[in-house]
C-alpha positions in Angstrom: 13.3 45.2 -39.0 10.1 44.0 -37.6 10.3 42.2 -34.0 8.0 38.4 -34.7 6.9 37.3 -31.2 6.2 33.7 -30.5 2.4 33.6 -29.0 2.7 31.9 -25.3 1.8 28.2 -25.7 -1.3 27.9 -23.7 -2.2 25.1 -22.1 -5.5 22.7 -23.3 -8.5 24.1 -21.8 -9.7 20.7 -20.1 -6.6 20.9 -17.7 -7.9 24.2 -16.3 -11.1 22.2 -16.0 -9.6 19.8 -14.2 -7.9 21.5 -11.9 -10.9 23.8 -11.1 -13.0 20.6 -10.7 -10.4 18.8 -7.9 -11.8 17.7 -5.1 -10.6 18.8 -1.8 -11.6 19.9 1.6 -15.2 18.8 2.9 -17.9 18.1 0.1 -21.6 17.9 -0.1 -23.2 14.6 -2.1 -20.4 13.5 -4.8 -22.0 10.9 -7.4 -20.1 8.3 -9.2 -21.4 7.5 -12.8 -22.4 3.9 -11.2 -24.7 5.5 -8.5 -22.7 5.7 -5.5 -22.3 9.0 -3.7 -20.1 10.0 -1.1 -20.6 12.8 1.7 -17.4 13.8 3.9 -14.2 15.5 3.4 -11.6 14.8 0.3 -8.1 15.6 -0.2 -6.1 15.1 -3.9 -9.5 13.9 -5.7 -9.6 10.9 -3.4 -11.6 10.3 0.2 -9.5 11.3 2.7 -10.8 12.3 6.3 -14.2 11.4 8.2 -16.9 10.6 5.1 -19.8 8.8 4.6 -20.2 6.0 1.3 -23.2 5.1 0.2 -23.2 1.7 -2.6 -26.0 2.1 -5.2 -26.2 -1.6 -5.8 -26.0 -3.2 -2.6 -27.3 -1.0 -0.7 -24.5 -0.8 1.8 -23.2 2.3 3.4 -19.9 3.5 5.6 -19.7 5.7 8.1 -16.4 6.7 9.2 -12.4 7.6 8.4 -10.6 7.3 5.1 -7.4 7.7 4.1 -6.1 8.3 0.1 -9.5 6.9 -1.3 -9.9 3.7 1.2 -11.1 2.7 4.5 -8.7 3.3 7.5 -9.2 4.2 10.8 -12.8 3.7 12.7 -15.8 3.1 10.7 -19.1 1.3 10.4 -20.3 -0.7 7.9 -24.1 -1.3 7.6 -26.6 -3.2 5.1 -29.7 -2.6 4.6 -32.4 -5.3 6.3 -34.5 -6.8 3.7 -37.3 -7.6 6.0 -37.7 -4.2 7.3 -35.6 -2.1 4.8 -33.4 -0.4 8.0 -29.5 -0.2 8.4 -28.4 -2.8 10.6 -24.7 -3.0 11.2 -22.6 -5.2 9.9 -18.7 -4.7 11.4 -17.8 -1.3 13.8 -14.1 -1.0 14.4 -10.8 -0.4 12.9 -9.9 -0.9 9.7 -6.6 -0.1 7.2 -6.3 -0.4 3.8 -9.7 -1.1 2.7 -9.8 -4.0 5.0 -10.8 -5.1 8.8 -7.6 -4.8 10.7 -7.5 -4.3 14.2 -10.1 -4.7 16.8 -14.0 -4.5 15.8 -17.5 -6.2 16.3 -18.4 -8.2 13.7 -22.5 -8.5 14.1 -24.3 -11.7 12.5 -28.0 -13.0 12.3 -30.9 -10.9 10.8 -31.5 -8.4 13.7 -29.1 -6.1 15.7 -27.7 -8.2 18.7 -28.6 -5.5 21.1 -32.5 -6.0 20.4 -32.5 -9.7 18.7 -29.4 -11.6 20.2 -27.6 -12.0 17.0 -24.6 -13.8 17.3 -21.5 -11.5 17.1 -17.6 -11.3 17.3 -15.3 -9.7 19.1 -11.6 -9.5 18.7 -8.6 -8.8 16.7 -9.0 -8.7 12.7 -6.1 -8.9 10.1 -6.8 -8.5 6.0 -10.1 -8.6 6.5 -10.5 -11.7 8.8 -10.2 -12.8 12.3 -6.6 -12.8 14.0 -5.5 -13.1 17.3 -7.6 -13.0 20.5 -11.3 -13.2 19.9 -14.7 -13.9 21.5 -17.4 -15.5 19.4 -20.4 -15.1 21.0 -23.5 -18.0 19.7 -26.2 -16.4 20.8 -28.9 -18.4 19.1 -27.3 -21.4 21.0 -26.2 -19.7 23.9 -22.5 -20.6 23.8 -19.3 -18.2 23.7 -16.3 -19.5 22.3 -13.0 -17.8 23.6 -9.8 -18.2 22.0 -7.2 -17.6 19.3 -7.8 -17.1 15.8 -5.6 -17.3 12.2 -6.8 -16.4 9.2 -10.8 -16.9 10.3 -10.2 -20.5 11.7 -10.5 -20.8 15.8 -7.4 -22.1 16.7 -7.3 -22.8 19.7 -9.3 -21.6 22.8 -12.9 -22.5 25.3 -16.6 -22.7 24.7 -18.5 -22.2 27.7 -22.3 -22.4 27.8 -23.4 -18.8 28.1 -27.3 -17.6 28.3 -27.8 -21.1 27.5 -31.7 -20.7 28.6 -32.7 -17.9 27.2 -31.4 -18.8 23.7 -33.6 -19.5 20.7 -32.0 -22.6 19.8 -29.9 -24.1 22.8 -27.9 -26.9 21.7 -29.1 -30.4 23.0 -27.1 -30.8 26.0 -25.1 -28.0 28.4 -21.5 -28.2 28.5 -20.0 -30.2 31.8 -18.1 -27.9 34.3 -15.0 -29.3 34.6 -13.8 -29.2 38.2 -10.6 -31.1 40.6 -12.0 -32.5 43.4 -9.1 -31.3 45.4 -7.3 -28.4 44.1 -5.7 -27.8 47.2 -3.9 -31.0 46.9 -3.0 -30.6 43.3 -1.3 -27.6 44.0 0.8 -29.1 46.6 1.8 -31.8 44.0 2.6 -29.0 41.6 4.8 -27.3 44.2 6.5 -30.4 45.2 7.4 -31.5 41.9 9.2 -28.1 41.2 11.4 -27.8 44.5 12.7 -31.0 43.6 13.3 -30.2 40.1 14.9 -27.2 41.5 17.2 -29.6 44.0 18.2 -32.0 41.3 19.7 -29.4 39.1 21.7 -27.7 42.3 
């Protein structure tokens, strides 16, 4: 009696291709289909390790870690400057999930603020806005605000006049010092005030 063998079910080609075609380890220029390209290292088919991103449309380009396809860790994010068509930066610092998160320099105005006085943040960000302690330096005015932040709203916090003359655009009038004509005094008030506060509880 003859002996009918079953052929081994192969698998479909295009899974082969696929797995041949995964991406991982550190990669020249990858191309998406809408333009942007991606230099750096992958892992799983997705961006994973130090890389660089480069967006077709806008222009805009990162520089820094990813993890499972998005931003997270140090990076820099940088647009191109209409005017004289070279990268200026836009944030440095930490980010998680795609988003600003942690601390980082947020640079604004036309020009770098290392060569044009831009104004610029520094501080704390959360989902991608400003949280916690911050500085927000007005450099076109020549003000910085210091302070506390939620959700990109200055909560609370000072603005002191800072470079005031060599700014482009001071604002009209300089912020008054506020001083105590006798501190010394104050203090002793203060003091007093709490020993007997102390001696009417005992």
């Amino acid at each position: 009696m003859p002996v009918a063998k079953c052929p081994r079910k192969s698998e479909p080609l295009w899974k082969g291709w696929n797995w041949k075609a995964r991406k991982n380890g550190l990669r020249h220029q990858v191309f998406a289909v809408n333009g942007d390209h991606y230099v750096g290292e992958w892992k799983d088919n997705l961006k994973h390790g130090k890389g660089t991103q480069v967006w077709k449309k806008s222009g805009a380009t990162y520089e820094g870690d990813w993890r499972f396809g998005k931003r997270d860790g140090y990076g820099t994010l940088s647009h191109p400057d209409p005017e004289t068509g070279k990268y200026r930066r836009v944030y440095s610092g930490w980010w998680k999930g795609d988003k600003k998160s942690g601390y980082g320099i947020q640079f604004y105005g036309p020009k770098d603020y290392y060569e044009e006085n831009g104004n610029r943040y520094e501080g704390s960000w959360e989902r991608g806005m400003k949280n916690g302690h911050g500085r927000f330096f007005h450099l076109d005015h020549g003000q910085l605000f210091e302070g506390f932040w939620v959700d990109d709203v200055a909560k609370c916090g000072t603005m002191i006049d800072f470079g005031r003359d060599e700014a482009p655009e001071p604002t009209q009038f300089p912020i008054p010092k506020v001083e105590i004509q006798d501190p010394d005094g104050v203090l002793k008030e203060a003091i007093a005030a709490l020993k007997k506060a102390e001696d009417e509880e005992d």
